[in-house]
Backbone bond lengths (Angstrom), bond angles and torsions (degrees), N, CA, C in turn:
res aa  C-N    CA-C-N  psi(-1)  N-CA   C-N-CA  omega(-1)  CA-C   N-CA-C  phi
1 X - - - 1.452 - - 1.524 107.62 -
2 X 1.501 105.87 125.42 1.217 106.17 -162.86 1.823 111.32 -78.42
3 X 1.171 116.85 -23.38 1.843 118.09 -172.34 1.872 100.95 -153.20
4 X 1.520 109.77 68.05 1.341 102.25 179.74 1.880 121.52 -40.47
5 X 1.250 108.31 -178.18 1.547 97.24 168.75 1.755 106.39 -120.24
6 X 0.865 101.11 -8.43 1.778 125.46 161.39 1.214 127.40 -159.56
7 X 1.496 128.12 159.79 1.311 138.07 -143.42 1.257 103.28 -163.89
8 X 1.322 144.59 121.05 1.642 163.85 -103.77 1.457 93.12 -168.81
9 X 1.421 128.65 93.79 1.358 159.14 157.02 1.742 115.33 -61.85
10 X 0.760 149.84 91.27 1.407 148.62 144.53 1.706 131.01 -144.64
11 X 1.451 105.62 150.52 1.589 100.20 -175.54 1.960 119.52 -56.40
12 X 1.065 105.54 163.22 1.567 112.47 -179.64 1.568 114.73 -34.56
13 X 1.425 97.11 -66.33 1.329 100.64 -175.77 1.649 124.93 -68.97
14 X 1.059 120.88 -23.90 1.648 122.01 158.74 1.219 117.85 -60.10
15 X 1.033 124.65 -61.23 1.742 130.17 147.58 1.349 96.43 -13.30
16 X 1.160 124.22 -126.28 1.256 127.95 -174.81 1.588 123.96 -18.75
17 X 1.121 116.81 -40.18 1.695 128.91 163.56 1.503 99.58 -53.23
18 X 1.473 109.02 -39.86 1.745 77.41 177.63 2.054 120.26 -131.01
19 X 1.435 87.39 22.52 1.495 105.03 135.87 1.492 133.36 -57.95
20 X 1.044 97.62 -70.37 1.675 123.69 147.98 1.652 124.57 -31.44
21 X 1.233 125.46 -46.21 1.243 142.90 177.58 1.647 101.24 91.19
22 X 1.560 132.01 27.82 1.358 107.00 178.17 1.378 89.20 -93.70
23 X 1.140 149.19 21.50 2.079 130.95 165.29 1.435 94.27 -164.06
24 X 1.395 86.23 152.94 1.422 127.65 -172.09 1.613 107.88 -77.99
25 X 1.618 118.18 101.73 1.631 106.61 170.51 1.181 118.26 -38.48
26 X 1.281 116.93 -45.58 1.969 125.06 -152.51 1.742 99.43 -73.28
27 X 1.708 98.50 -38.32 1.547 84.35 170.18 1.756 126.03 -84.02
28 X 1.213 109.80 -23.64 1.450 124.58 149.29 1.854 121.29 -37.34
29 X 1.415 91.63 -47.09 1.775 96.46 177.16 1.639 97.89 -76.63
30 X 1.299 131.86 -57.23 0.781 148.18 -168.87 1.817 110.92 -33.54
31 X 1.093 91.40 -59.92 1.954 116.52 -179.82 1.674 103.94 -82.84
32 X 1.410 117.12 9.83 1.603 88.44 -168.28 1.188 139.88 94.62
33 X 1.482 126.51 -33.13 1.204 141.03 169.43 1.308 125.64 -55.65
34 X 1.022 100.73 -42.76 1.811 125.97 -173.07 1.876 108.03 -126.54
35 X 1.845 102.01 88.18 1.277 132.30 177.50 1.430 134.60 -69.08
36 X 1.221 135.57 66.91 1.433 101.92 -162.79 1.848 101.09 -97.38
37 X 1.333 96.65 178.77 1.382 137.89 -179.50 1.604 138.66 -131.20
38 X 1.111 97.07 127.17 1.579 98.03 -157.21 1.701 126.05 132.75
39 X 1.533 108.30 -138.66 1.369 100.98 163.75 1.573 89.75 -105.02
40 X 1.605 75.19 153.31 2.024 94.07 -177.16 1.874 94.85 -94.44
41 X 1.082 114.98 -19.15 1.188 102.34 -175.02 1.883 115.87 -59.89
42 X 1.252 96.61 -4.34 1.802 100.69 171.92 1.191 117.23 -75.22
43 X 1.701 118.35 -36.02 0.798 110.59 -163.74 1.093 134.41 -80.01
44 X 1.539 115.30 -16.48 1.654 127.39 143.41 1.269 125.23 -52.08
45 X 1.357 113.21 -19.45 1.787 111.01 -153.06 1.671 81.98 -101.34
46 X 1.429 128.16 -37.71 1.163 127.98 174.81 1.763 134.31 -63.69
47 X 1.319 80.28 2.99 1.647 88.24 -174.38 1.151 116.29 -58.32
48 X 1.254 132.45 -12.55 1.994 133.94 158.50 1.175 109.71 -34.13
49 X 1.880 113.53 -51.70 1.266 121.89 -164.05 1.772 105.41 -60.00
50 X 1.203 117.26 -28.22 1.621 136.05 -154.61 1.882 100.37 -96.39
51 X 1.066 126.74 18.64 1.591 113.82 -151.55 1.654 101.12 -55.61
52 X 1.047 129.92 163.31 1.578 125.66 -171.57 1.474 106.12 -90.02
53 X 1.443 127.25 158.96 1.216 129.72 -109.48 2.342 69.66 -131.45
C-alpha cells in the first residue's frame, strides 16, 4: 500500500499477543505499546478490527 491512512506501531511480541488474543489492543494503545500513525480518526472507525477480548 502505497500512502496508508493509518499505520499500527508495536513490538513483535504484542503483535502476536494480540493475534493470539492474550492482550487487549485498546489497552495496548492506551499504555503506549500499540502506536499508530496517521489519521487517528481510523482508529475509532476501525474498531471491528479490535472486537473485545
Amino acid at each position: 500500500m502505497e500512502d496508508p491512512r493509518l499505520t499500527l506501531r508495536t513490538r513483535f511480541e504484542d503483535f502476536v499477543d494480540i493475534v493470539g488474543g492474550r492482550k487487549d489492543p485498546r489497552r495496548l494503545l492506551a499504555t503506549g505499546r500499540l502506536r499508530p500513525r496517521g489519521d487517528l480518526r481510523w482508529v475509532w472507525r476501525s474498531r471491528e478490527m479490535f472486537p473485545p477480548l
